[in-house]
N, C-alpha and C positions, 0 to 999 in steps of 0.2 A: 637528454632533454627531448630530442626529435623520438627515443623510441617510446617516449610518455603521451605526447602527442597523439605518437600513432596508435598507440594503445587504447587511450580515449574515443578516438573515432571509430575505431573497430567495434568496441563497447558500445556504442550508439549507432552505429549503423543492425550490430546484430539485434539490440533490443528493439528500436524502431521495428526491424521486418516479424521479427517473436511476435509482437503488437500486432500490427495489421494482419497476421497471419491469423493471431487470437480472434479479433477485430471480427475479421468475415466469418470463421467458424461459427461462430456466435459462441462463442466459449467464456465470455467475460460475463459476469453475473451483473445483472441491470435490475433494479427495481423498475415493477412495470410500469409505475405511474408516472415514470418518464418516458418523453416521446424520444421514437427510434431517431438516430443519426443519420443523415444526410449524407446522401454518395452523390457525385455527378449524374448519374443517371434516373437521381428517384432517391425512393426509400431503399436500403436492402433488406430482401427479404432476408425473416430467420436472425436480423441483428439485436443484441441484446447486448448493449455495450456498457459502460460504466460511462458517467458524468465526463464531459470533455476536458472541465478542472483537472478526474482523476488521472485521466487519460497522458494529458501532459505532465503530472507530476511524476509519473511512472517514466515517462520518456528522459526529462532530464534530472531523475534522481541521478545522488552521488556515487561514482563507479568506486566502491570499496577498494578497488588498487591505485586510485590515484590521492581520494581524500578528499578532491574537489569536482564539478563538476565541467562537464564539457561544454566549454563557451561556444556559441553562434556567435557568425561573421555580422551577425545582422544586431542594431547596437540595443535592442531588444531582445527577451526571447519568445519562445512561442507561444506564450500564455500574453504577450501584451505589455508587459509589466517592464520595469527598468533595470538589467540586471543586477544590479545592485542598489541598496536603498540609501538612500542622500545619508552621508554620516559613514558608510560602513566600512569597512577594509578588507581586502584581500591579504590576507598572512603569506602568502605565497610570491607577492610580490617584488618582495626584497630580494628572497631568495633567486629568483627570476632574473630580475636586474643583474643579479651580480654574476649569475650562469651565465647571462647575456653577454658581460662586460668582460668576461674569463674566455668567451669563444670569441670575440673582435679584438682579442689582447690587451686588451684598458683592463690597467688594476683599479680595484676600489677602494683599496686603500690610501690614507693621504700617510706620504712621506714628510717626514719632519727635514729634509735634507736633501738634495739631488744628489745623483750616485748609487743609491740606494738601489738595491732589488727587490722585487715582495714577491711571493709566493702566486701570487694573484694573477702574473705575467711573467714568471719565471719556468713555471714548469709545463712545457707541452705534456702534451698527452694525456692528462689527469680531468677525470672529470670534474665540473663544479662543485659535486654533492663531496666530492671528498678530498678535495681543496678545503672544504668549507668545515671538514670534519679536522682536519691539521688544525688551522687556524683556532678551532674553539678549543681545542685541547690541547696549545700551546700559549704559553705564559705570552704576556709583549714581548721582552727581549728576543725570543726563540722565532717570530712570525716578519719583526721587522727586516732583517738585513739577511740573506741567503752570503753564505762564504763558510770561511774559517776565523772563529771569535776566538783571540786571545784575552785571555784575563790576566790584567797584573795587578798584584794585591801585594800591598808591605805589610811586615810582620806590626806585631802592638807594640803599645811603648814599652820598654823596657827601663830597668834601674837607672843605665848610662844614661838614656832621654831624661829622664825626670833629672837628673843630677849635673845634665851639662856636662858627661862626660863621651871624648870621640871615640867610637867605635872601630870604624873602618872594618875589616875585614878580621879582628880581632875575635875571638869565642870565647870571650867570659862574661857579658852581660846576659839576663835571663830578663822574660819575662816580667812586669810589674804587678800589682792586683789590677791597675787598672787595662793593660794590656791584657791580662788574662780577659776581663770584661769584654773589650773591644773584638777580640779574638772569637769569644762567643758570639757574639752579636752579627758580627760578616757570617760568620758559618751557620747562622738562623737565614742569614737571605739567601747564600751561595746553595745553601742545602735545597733552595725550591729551583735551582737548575739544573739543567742533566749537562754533564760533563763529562769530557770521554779522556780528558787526560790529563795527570797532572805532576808538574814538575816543580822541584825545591830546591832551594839553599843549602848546602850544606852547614850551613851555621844553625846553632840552636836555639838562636829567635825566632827563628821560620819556622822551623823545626815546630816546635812549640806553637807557635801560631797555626800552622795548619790542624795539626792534633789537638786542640783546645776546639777552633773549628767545624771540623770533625764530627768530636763527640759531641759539640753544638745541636749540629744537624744532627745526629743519630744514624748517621751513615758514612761508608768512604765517601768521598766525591767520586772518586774512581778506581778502577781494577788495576790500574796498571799507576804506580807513581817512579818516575825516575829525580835521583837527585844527580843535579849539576853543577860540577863545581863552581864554572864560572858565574851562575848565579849569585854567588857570594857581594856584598858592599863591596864599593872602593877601597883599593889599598893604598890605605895611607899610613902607611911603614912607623917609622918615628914618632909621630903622633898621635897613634894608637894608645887607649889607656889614657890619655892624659885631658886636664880641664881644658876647656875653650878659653878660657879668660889667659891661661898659663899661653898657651899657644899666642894669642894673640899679641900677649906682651913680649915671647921670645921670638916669634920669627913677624914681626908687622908687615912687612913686603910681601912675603907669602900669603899670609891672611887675605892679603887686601886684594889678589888676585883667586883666593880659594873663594872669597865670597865676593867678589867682583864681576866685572864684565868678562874679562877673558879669561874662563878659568882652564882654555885648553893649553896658555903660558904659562899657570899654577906646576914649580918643581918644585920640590921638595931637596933641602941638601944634601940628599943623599945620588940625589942627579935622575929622581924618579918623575916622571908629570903620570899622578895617577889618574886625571879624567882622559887624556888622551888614551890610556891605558885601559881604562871602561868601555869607552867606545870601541876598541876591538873586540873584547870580552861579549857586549851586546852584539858585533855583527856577526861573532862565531855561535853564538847562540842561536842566532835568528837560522842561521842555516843549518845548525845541528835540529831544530824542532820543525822546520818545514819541509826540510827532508824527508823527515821519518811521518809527516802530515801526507807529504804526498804519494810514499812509499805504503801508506796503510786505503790510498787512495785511488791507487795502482796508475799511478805516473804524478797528473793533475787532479785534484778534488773536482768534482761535479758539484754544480751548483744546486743538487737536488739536492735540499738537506742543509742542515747548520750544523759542523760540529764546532765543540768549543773546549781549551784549553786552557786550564789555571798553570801559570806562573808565580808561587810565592819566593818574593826576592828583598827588596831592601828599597828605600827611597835613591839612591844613588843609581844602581844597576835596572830598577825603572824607570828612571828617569832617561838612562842609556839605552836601551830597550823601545822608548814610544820615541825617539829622538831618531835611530836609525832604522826603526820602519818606516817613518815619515820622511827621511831621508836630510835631517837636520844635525849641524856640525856640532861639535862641541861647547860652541855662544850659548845652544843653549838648555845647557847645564843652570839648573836652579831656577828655570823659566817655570816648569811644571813640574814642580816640589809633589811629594806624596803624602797623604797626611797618614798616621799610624792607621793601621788598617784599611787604608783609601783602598779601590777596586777602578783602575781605568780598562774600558773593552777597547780594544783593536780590531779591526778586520782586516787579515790578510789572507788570500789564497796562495797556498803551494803555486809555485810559477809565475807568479806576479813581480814587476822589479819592487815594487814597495805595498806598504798597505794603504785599503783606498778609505778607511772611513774611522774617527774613533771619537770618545767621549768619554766623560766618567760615570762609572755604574753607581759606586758606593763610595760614602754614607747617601750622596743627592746625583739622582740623576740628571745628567746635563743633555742639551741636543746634539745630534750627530753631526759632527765637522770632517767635511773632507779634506784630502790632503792640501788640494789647491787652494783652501781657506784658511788652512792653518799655517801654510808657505806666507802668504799675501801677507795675513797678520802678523807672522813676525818679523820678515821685511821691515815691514813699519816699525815693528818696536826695535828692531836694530837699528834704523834710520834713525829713530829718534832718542834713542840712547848714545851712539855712537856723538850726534851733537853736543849732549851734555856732561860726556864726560873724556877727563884726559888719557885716557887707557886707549892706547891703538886696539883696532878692531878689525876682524874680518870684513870682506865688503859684503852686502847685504845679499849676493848671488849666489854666495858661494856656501850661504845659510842653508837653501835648499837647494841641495843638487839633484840633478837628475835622473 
């Protein structure tokens, strides 16, 4: 900005002196029936100058490398007139402001969220013009939140869904027609992100859902996919394969605590507690992929930049997954169900103890919640469930731990 400035002045200093050098030569072609111009000391002799109109419009025409003209300190210019005429705008203004607001470190953008970083007060060194060139040729989601985005997306419904039959970690359900649908449809919005990496299920609902996806989009999402086991549902051993109503009517204790308040007391009689068993599964995750986030980052991620990873997993294992980045126990399990093909965004940096921001992307975007808002609100809804129901409960502290 300052060497635009200076570049202007220079521009008008050397035309000015061109001019008056013109000026005296008498080298400016004058019709004679105009009287000669007026010097301090008289007439000069030998001057033959152009109109004093033309004179000044020569002085502050528009310097072809800037696009606009060179403003006077003085709140007119030198023809008299108002620099600008009641009504008009300067186009360059905005742009001005916000080079302005980028060199005293005020972003311009308004954040839907505190916590939040923007591009606008994140990145030294970069000039405004191309700050401003990122910004316009980044989607919203890519300009909002500077970090590392994780995406977790469940697979579409499949046969077992529509039929009311449990899954768990079982691979014989496929895909439905309407799951195939849903499948397309995320990979029509996922396909307008750039995504740098992406991780799967080994199960072949996922499986299917990202390739349905996919060829949605017309594209990989990314070069690189790795599949992880632990991504796979919940295992729920014996129950696998079998109806919900059947389950209900043979194990009712179990039930009441698999869809209950405390489903980290949920065993199974085979002497298994599968959601406690989730939750590990998600924290070994979370450090197998920020590891290798911060290993491609060469220690910690730098906040220049957004990159963003897809996770396709299952409602159970995402559910375990935004539970232990946000740093929330096993209570709550079924708090933040996934709907078939939902897409909830995360933000966590490599080296971070937890993530600081999340929402959901897809099918409806929601506003950005930090972690410290999502802690507070369920406090309260564990306070006030633990009231209403006879099911011991964790105490509300130990919901969000540290």
């Amino acid at each position: 900005m300052a060497t635009l400035v200076r570049q202007q002045r220079q521009d008008y200093i050397v035309r000015t002196v061109l001019l008056c050098c013109t000026c005296l030569s008498g080298g400016l072609a004058r019709p004679s029936s105009e009287p000669p111009l007026l010097s301090p000391q008289g007439l000069i002799p030998g001057l033959r100058s152009c109109s004093v109109s033309r004179v000044l419009s020569f002085v502050h025409r528009v310097p072809p490398s800037s696009g606009q003209p060179y403003r006077h300190t003085s709140p007119t210019n030198l023809s008299g007139r108002n620099r600008r005429r009641e009504g008009a705008t300067d186009k360059t203004d905005g742009k001005a402001k916000a080079i302005r607001r980028y060199e005293m470190g005020v972003s311009g953008d308004h954040f839907e969220r505190r916590g939040g970083l923007t591009r606008a007060n994140a990145v030294p060194g970069k000039t405004g013009e191309k700050i401003e060139a990122k910004q316009a040729s980044a989607g919203p989601e890519e300009k909002e939140v500077l970090g590392h985005r994780w995406l977790l997306l469940r697979h579409g419904q499949t046969n077992f869904n529509a039929e009311g039959i449990v899954q768990g970690s079982s691979d014989t359900s496929r895909l439905s027609e309407e799951g195939t649908r849903q499948a397309r449809a995320v990979g029509q919005y996922l396909g307008k992100l750039h995504i740098d990496r992406v991780y799967v299920s080994p199960l072949a609902r996922a499986q299917q859902t990202l390739a349905q996806a996919e060829e949605s989009a017309g594209k990989q999402f990314a070069d690189k996919r790795v599949v992880i086991d632990d991504l796979r549902e919940v295992d729920l051993h014996e129950w696998e394969g079998l109806y919900k109503t059947k389950i209900k009517a043979t194990w009712p204790d179990a039930y009441r605590l698999w869809r209950g308040n405390n489903p980290g007391e949920f065993r199974l009689d085979s002497g298994k507690y599968p959601i406690r068993d989730l939750w590990k599964r998600a924290d070994g995750i979370w450090k197998q992929v920020l590891e290798e986030a911060a290993a491609e980052g060469g220690g910690r991620e730098p906040l220049l930049g957004t990159k963003t990873s897809l996770l396709t997993g299952h409602n159970g294992i995402n559910q375990a997954l935004f539970a232990t980045a946000l740093g929330l126990s096993e209570e709550a399990f079924r708090k933040f169900e996934f709907p078939n093909c939902g897409v909830m965004e995360v933000v966590w940096n490599p080296g971070d103890d937890k993530a600081r921001m999340w929402r959901w992307l897809y099918p409806t975007r929601t506003s950005w919640k930090t972690v410290e808002e999502t802690c507070n609100e369920w406090s309260r809804l564990t306070d006030s469930e633990s009231g209403e129901s006879d099911a011991s409960s964790s105490s509300p502290g130990s919901s969000c731990t540290d």
